[in-house]
C-alpha positions in Angstrom: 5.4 3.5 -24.8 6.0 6.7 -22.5 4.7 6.2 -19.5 5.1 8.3 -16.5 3.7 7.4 -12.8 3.0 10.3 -10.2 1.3 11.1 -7.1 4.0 9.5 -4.3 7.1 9.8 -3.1 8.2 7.5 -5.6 11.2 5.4 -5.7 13.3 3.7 -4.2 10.3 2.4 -2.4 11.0 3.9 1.5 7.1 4.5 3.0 4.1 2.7 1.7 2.4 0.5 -0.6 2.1 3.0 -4.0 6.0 3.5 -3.6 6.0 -0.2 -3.6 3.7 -0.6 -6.6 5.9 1.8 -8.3 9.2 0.7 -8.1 8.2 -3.2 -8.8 5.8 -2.7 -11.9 7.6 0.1 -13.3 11.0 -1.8 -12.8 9.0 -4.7 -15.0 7.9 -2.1 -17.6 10.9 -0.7 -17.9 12.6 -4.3 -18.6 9.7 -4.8 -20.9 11.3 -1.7 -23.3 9.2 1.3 -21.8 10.2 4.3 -21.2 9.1 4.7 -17.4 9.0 8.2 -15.8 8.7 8.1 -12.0 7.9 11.1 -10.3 9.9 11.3 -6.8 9.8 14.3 -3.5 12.9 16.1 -3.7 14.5 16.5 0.3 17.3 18.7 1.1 19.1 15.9 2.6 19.6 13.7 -0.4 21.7 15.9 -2.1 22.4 15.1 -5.5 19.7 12.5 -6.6 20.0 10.1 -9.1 18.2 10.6 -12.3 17.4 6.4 -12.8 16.7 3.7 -10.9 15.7 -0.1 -12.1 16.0 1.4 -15.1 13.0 4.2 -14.6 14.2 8.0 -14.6 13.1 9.8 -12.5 12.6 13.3 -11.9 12.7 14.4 -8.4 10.9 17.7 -7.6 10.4 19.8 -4.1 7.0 19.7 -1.8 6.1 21.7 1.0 6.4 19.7 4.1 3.2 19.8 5.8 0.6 17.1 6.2 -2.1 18.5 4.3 0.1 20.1 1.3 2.9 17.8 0.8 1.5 15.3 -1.5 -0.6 18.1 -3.6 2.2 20.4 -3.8 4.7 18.0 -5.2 1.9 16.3 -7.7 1.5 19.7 -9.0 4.8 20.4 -9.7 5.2 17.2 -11.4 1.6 17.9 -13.6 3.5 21.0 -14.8 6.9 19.0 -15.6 4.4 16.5 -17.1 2.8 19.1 -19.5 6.2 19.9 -20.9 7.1 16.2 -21.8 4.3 14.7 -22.9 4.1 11.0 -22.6 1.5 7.9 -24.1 -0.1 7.6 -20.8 -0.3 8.6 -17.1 -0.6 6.8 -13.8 -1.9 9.2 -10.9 -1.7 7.4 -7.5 -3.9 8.9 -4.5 -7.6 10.1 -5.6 -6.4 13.3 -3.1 -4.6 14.5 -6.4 -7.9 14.3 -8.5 -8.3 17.9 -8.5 -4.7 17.8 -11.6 -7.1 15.1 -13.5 -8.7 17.9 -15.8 -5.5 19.6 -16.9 -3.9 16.2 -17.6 -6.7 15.0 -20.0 -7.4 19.2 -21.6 -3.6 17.9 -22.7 -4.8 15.3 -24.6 -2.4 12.6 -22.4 -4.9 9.8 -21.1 -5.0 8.7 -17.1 -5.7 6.0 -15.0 -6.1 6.9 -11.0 -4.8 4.4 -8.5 -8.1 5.3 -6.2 -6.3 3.4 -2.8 -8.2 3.0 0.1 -11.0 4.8 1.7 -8.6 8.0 2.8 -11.5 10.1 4.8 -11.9 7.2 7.4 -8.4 7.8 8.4 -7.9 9.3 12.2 -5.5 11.8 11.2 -7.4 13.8 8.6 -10.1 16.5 10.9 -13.1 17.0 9.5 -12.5 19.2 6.4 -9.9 16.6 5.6 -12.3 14.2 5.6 -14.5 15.9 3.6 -11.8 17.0 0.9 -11.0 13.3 0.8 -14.9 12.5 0.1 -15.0 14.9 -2.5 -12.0 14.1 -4.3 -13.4 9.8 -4.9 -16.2 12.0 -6.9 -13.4 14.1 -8.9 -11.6 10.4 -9.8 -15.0 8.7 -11.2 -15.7 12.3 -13.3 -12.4 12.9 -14.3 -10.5 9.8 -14.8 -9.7 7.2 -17.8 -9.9 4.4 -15.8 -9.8 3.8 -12.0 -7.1 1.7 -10.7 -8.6 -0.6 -7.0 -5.8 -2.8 -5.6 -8.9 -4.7 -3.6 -12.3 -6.1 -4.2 -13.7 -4.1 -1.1 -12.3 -0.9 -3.1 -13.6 -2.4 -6.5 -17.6 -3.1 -4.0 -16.9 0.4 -2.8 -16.8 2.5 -5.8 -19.5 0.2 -7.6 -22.2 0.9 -4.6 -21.7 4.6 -4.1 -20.0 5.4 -7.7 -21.9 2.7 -9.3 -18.7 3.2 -11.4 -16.7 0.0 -12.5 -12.6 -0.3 -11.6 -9.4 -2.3 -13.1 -8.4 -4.9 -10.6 -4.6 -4.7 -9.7 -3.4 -6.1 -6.4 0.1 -6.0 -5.3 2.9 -8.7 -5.3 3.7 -11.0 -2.6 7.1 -11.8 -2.2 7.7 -15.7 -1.5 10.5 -16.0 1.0 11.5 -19.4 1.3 15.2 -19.2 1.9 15.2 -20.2 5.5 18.0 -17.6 6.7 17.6 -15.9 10.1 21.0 -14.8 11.1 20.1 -11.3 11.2 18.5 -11.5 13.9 21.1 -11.7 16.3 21.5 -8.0 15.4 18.1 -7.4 17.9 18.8 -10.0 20.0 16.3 -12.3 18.6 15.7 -15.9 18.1 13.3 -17.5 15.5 9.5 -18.5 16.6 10.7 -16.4 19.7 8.9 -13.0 19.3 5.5 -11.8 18.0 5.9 -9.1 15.7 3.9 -5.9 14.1 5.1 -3.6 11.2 3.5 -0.5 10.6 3.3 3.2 10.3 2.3 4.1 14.0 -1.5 5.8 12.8 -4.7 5.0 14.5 -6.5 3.1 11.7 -3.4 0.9 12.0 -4.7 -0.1 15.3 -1.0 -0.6 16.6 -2.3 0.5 20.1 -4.8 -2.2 20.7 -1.8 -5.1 20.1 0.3 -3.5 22.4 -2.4 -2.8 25.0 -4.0 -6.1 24.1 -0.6 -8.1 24.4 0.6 -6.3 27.8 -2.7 -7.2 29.1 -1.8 -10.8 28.2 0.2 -13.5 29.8 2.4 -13.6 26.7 6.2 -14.4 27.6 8.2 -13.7 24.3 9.0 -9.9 23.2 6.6 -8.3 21.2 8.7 -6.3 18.5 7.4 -3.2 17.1 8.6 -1.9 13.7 7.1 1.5 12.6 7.6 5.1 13.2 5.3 8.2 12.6 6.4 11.3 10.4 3.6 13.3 11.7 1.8 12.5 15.0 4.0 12.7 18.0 1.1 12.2 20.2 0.1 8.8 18.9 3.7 7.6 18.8 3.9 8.8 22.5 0.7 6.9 23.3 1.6 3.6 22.0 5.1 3.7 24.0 3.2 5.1 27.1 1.3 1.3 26.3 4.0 -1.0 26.3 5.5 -2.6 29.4 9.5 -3.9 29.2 8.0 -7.1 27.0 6.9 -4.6 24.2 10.6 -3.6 21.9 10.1 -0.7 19.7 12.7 -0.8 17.4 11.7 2.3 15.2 11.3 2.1 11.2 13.6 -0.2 9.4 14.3 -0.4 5.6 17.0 -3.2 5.6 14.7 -5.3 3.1 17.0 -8.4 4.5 16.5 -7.5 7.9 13.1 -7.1 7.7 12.1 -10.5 5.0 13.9 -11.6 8.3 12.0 -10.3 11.1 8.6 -11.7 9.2 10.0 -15.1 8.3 10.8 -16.2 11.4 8.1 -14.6 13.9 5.9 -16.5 16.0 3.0 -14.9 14.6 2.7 -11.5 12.9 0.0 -8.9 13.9 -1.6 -6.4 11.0 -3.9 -3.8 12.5 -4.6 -2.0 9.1 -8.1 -1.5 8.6 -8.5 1.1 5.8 -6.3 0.5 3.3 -7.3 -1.8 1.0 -4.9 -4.6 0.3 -1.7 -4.3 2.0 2.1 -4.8 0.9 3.1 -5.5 4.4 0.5 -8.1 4.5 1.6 -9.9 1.6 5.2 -9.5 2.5 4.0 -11.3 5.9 2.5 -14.5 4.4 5.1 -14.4 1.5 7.6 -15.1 4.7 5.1 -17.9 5.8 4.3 -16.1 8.6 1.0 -16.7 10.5 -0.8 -14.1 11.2 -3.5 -12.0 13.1 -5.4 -9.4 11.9 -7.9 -6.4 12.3 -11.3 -8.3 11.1 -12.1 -6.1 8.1 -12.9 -7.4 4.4 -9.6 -6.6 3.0 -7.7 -8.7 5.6 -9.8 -11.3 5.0 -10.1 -11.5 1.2 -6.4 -11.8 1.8 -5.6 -14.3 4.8 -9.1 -16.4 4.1 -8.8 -19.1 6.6 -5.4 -18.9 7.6 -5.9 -15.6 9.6 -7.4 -14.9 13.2 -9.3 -12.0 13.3 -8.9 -9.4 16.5 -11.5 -6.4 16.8 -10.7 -5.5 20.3 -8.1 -5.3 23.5 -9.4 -8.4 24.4 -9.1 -10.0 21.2 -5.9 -9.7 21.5 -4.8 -10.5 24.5 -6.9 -13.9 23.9 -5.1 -14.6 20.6 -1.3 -13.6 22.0 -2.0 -16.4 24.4 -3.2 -18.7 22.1 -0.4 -18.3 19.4 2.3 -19.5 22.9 0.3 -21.9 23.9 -0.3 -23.4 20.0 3.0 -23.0 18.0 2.2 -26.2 15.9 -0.7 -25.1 14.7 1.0 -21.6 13.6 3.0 -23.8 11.9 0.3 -25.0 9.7 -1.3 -21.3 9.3 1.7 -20.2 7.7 2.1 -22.8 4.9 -1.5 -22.1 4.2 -1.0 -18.4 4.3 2.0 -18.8 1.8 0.5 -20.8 -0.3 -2.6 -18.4 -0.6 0.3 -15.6 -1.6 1.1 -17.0 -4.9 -2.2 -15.6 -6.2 -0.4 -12.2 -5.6 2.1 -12.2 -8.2 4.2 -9.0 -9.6 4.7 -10.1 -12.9 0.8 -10.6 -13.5 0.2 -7.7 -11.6 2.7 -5.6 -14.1 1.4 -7.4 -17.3 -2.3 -6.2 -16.1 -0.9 -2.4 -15.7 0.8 -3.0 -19.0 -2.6 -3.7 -20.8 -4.1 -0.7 -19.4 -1.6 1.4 -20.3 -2.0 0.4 -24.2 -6.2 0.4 -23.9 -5.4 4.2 -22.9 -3.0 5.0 -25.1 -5.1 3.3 -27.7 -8.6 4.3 -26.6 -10.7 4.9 -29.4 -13.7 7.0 -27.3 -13.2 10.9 -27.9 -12.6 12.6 -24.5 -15.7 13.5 -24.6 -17.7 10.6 -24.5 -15.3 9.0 -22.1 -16.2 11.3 -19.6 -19.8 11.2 -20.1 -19.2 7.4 -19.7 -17.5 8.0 -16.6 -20.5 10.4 -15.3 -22.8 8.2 -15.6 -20.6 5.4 -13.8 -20.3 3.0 -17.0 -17.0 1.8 -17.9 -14.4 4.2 -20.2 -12.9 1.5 -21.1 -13.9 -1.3 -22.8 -12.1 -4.3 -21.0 -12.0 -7.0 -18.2 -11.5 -5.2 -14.9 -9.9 -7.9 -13.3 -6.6 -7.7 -14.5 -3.6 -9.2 -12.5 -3.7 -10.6 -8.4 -6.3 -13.0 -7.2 
């Protein structure tokens, strides 16, 4: 099959979890004897880009490099490309790119929309943001093949206010089990000596409350901060103003060794996200083994179950950052449970599950038209199991 995957920044995976998602299922489609198109934002400083990657070509295109244009600018560019060379079946990631949905399927190529999390909650967007972000959720039920939820809160969302039925896929969780720490004498670290965050510095991430939550404790080892922010200045200045000479910000890093590093051997790891459904940096965490606390929301905890803490405040924090130096053994024990509940996140059942969908698209026998009254009305376009792949 042709199969082409749009809506990020694509690959190599550099930023967030679709990029992730891209790069490991389409690597596994590709391998599989698909021809995988990955649509990537062109920069200036890249120079000349390469045209394939894990087997995937890719076709890098420019965007305009402001908050609220850059990912519709560049997913419109690539819906034009995409006109011109047709393929079997089309993976949109980000509802915020709905509004392309129409002229996709008026070109007869069918589309599946990786919905993510629930965008208009997010800090950063102002209130017409927020409401373009609502209105677009509506656009993706309407317009779309199939919806793609990577978490059963996405999947009770979109049933309860869509009453519109998803495709389960989850992400991967890497099992790290290699034992190696020698990077870390790079940052002047020791293993089980440091509590640790990773995160893109935005408020839903909550990476202010750990730090103001841990300087307020009585917490001795370093708290290491690994994250950065493209766009808000201000928060990034916040979060530093925060700290006191315990807290290390060590700014973004994409060694993948370095960093499988930095998770596998941290006292305990701290995941703030609340809004995002399920969360590749969370999986990487407990693939490491790492124990971990995190923001008390339903996607953390369909993930962590009982081998997560759960912080909702300053205090929270503090509490737990004290109790993690005072309790190492029992950390210990939360990890092993934590990895062991990551082998229900596995890539090759995630990619066989985007696989399927792919061919129930491609193969769809529902005329367009019915499949979008099916989708108005909220009842499944496709016929088929919509759990496919993850827990």
């Amino acid at each position: 099959m042709k199969i082409a995957m749009l809506g990020t920044r694509g690959v190599p995976a550099r930023y967030g979890g679709f990029e992730t998602a891209i790069e490991e299922v389409g690597r596994r489609l590709a391998a599989n004897g698909h021809e995988v198109t990955v649509y990537c934002r062109h920069t200036s400083a890249e120079g000349g880009a390469a045209s394939e990657y894990l087997g995937m070509k890719l076709v890098h295109l420019p965007a305009l490099h402001k908050r609220a244009l850059e990912t519709l600018s560049h997913t419109g560019l690539s819906v034009m490309h995409l006109l011109r060379h047709r393929t079997d079946a089309a993976i949109v990631f980000n509802a915020a790119n709905a509004p392309y949905l129409p002229m996709i399927r008026a070109a007869g190529i069918p589309v599946a929309t990786h919905v993510d999390g629930l965008e208009w909650k997010r800090a950063k967007w102002g209130t017409m943001g927020k409401r373009y972000y609502r209105s677009v959720e509506a656009m993706a039920v309407r317009w779309s093949d199939a919806l793609i939820a990577d978490a059963v809160g996405i999947q009770s969302y979109y049933r309860e206010r869509f009453d519109a039925d998803t495709v389960y896929l989850a992400y991967g969780a890497p099992i790290l089990d290699d034992g190696q720490s020698h990077r870390l004498a790079e940052l002047s670290l020791t293993a089980r000596g440091y509590h640790l965050v990773v995160a893109r510095f935005e408020p839903e991430n909550h990476v202010h409350m750990i730090v103001e939550g841990y300087v307020r404790s009585k917490a001795t080892k370093p708290l290491v901060v690994v994250g950065s922010a493209p766009y808000s200045g201000h928060y990034t200045h916040l979060i530093h103003r925060l700290g006191d000479d315990r807290v290390r910000f060590v700014g973004g890093i994409w060694d993948q060794e370095l960093l499988d590093q930095l998770y596998a051997n941290s006292l305990v790891y701290w995941h703030g996200h609340s809004v995002g459904g399920t969360n590749p940096s969370l999986l990487r965490a407990i693939g490491s083994g790492a124990a971990t606390n995190a923001f008390d929301v339903d996607f953390n905890r369909e993930v962590l179950s009982s081998s997560g803490r759960y912080f909702a405040g300053v205090e929270d924090v503090a509490d737990l950052a004290e109790e993690a130096e005072d309790q190492s053994s029992t950390l210990r024990e939360r990890g092993a449970l934590a990895q062991q509940l990551a082998r229900r996140f596995d890539w090759d059942v995630v990619a066989n599950g985007y696989e399927q969908l792919c061919v129930d698209l491609a193969t769809a026998k529902l005329p367009v038209s019915v499949r979008r009254l099916s989708r108005r009305s909220g009842r499944p376009a496709l016929e088929r199991q919509n759990t496919l792949g993850g827990a």
